[in-house]
C-alpha positions as CSV (number, residue, x, y, z in Angstrom):
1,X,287.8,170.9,133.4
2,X,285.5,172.9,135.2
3,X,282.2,172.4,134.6
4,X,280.8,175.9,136.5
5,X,277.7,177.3,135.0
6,X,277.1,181.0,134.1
7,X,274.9,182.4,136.3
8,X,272.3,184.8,134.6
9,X,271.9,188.6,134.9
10,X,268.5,187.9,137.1
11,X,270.5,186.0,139.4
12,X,273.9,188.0,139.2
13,X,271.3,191.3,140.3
14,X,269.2,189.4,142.8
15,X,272.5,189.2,145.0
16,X,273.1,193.3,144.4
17,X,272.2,194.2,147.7
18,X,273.9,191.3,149.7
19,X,277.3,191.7,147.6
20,X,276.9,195.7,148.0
21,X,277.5,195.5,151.7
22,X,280.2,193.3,151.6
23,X,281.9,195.4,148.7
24,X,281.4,198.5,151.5
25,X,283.0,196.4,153.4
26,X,286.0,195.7,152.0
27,X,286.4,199.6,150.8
28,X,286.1,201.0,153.9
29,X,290.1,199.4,154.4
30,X,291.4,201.1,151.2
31,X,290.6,201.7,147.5
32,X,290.9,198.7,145.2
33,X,290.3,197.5,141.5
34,X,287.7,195.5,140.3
35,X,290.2,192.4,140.3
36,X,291.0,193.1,143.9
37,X,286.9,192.9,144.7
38,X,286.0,190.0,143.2
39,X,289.4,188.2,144.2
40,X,288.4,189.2,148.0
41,X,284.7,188.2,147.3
42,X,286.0,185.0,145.5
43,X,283.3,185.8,142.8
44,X,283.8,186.6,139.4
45,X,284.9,189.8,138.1
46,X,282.0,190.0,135.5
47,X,279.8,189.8,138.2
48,X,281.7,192.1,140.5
49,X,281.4,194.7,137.9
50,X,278.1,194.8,137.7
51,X,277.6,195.4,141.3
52,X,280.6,198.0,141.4
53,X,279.0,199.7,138.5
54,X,275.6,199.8,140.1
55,X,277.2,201.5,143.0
56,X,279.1,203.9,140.8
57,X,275.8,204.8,139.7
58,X,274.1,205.8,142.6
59,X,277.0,207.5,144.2
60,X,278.2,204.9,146.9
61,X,281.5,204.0,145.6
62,X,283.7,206.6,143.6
63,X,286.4,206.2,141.1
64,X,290.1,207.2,142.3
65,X,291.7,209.3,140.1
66,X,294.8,207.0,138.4
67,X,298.3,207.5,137.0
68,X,298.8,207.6,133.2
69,X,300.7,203.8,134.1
70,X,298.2,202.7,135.7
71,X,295.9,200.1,134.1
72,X,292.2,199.8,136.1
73,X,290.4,202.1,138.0
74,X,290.6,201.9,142.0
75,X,287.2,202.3,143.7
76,X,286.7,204.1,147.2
77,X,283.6,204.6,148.9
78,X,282.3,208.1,148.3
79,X,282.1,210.6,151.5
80,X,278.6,210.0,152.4
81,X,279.4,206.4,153.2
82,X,283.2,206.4,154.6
């Protein structure tokens, strides 16, 4: 059973800035979900989305447009930072 403990939103946000450059990173190879992310950051994808979302937010990572059969959202850096 794992006994992993739940981090807290102070600590999730204190690594924002850390987790951001990796997540550049990683998009800067090809658009991917949130799943992908987190799976590639081995963190969890509650966390990830915070930091994803943050990004959304002040315009460093955009969302993809999808297909009506696609399921999540794929993320691409936006132009100023490709």
């Amino acid at each position: 059973m794992g006994t992993e403990r739940k981090r807290g939103l102070a600590e999730i946000l204190r690594d924002e800035m850390v987790m951001k450059d990796k997540i550049v990173d990683l998009l800067r190879k090809e658009p991917k979900t949130i799943s992908e992310i987190a799976d590639a950051l081995g963190c969890p994808s509650h966390e990830t989305m915070l930091w994803v979302m943050a990004m959304w937010r002040y315009g460093t990572v955009v969302e993809v447009e999808k297909g009506r059969t696609e399921e999540y959202f794929h993320y691409r850096l936006s132009s100023e930072y490709s």
